[in-house]
C-alpha positions as CSV (number, residue, x, y, z in Angstrom):
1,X,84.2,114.5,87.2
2,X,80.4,114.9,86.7
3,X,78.1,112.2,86.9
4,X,77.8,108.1,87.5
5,X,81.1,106.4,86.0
6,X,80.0,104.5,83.2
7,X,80.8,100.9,84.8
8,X,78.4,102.1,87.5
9,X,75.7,103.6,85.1
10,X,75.8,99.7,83.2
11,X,75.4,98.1,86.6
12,X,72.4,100.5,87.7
13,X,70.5,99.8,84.2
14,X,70.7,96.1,84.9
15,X,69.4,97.1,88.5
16,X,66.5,98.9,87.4
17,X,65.4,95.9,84.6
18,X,65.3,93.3,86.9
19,X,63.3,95.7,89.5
20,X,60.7,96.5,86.4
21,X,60.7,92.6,85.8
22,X,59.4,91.9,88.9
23,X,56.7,95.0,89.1
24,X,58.8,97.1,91.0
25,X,59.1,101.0,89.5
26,X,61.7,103.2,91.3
27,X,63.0,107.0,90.3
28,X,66.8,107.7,91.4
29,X,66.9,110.4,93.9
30,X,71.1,111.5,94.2
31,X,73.7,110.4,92.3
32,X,77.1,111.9,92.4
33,X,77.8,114.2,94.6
34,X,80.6,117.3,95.6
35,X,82.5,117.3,98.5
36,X,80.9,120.4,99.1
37,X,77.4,118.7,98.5
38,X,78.4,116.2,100.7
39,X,79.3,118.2,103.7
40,X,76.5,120.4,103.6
41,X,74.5,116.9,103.8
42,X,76.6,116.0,106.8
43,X,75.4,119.4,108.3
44,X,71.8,118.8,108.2
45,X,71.0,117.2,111.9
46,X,74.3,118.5,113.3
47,X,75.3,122.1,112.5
48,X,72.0,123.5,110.4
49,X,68.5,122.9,110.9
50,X,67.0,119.3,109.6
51,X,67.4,115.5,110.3
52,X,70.6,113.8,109.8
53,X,70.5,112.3,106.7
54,X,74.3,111.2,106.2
55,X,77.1,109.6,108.4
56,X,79.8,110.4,105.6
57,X,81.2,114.2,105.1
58,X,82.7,114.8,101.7
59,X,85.2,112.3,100.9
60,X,83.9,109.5,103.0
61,X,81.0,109.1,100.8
62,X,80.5,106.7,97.9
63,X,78.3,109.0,96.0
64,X,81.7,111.7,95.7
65,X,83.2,109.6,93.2
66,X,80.4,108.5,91.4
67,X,79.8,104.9,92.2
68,X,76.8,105.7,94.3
69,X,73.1,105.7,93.8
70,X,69.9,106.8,96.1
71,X,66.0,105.9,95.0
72,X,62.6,106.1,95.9
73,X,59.9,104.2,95.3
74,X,57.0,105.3,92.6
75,X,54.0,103.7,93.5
76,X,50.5,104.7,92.3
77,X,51.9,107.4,90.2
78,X,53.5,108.8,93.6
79,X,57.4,109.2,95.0
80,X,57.4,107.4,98.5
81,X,60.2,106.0,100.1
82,X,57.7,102.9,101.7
83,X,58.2,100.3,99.1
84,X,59.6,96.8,99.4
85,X,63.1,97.8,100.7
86,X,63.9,94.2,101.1
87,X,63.2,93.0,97.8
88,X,65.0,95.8,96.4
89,X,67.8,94.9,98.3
90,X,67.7,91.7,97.5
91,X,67.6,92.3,93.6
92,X,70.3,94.6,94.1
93,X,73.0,92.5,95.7
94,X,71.9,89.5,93.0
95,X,72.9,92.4,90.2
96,X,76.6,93.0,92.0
97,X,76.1,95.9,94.2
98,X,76.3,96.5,97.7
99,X,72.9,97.6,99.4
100,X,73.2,100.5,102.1
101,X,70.5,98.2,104.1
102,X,72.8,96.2,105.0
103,X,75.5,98.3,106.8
104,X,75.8,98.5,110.1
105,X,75.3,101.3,112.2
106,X,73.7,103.5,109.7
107,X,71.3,101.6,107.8
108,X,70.5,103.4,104.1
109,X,68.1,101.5,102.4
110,X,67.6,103.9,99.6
111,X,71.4,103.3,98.3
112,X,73.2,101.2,96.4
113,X,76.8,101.4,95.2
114,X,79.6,99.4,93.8
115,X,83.1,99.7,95.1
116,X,85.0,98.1,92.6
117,X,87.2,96.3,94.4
118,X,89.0,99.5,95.8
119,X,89.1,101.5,99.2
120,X,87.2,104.8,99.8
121,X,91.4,106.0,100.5
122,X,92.6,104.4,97.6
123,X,89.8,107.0,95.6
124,X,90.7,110.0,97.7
125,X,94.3,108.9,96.7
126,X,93.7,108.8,92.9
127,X,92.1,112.3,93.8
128,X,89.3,111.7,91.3
């Protein structure tokens, strides 16, 4: 499997239109991701140099099965990640997907995803 499942890729499009509506421009940052990806993200912080940027090794993660996203911010013509996290959360839970800023423990403002009803197991069983 490469890339956003299309459910998801119709979900982030409605996302990103109601962010343009209300002046907000964004640029996705990481999409779907390996296992392997994903574990050498888990590294950074822990076992190789850099800060830790993920709480999830390969498997645990949304973004391995396609039904996560990550943005920044374009402001001014620039990438930032200081934007209105808030309002972007907001829009995104009013467009049906779950925003990283609210989890607990690990805060992730920058990601949204949609779980479709289903269990990150129950996609580690399906093995897709």
């Amino acid at each position: 499997m490469i890339g956003l499942r299309p459910e998801f890729e119709v979900a982030l499009v409605k996302f990103e239109a109601a962010l343009a509506k209300v002046g907000i421009k964004v640029m996705r940052t990481s999409g779907y991701r390996s296992f392997h990806e994903q574990d050498m993200l888990f590294a950074r912080g822990r076992t190789t140099a850099g800060l830790i940027v993920t709480k999830a090794r390969g498997g645990e993660s949304w973004h391995n099965f396609g039904l996560a996203e990550d943005y920044a911010f374009v402001i001014d013509g620039k990438v930032t990640w200081g934007g209105p996290w808030d309002r972007f959360g907001g829009i995104a839970v009013e467009c049906g997907l779950e925003w990283g800023g609210n989890f607990e423990g690990f805060v992730d403002r920058p990601h949204v995803q949609m779980r479709g009803g289903k269990t990150l197991n129950e996609m580690r069983l399906e093995g897709v």
